[in-house]
N, C-alpha and C positions, 0 to 999 in steps of 0.2 A: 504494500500500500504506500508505504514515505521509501522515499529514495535517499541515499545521504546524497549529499552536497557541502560544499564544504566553500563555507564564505571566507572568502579574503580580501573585503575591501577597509573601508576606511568603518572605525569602532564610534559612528555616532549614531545616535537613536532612531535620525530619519533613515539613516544607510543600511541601518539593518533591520529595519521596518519594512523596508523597500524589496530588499532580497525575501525575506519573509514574507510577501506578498505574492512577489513573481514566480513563487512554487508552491501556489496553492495550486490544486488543482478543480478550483469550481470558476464558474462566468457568470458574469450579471447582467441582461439584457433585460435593455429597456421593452417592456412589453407592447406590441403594438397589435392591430388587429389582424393582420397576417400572418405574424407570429403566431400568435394566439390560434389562429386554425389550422395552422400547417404545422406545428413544431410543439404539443400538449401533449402527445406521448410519447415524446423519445425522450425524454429524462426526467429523473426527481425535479419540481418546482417547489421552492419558496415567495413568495409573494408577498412582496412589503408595499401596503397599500397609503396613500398619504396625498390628500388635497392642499396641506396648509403649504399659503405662499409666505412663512413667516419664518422661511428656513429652520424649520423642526424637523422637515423630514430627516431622514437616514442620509447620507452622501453614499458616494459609490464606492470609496474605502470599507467602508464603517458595514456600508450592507455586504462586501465580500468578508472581511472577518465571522460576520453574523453566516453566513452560508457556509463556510468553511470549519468554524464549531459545529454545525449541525450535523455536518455531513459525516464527521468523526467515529 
């Protein structure tokens, strides 16, 4: 399931946040309505649903952490 890899870049929070991201292996697509009838059953969905324009929603960092716990 996890592969090693082995980071050697620079030891700051964003940089290795960053690598720690780029081996996840889940995708966050924006849902559209094509999507949605052509592409609902090829894979597990999570679905983070959010009208507010008051920036509350999830970012697309924050919702690939949030998929990548789950998927564990």
């Amino acid at each position: 399931m996890f592969q090693r890899e082995k980071y050697d870049g620079e030891r700051s929070e964003d940089d290795m946040q960053s690598f720690i991201l780029s081996q996840l292996k889940v995708t966050v697509v924006k849902v559209d309505e094509e999507v949605w009838k052509h592409d609902r059953g090829s894979s597990s969905w999570l679905l983070i649903l959010c009208q507010a324009d008051d920036g509350s929603c999830l970012d697309a960092e924050t919702s690939l952490k949030l998929a990548a716990i789950l998927v564990i």
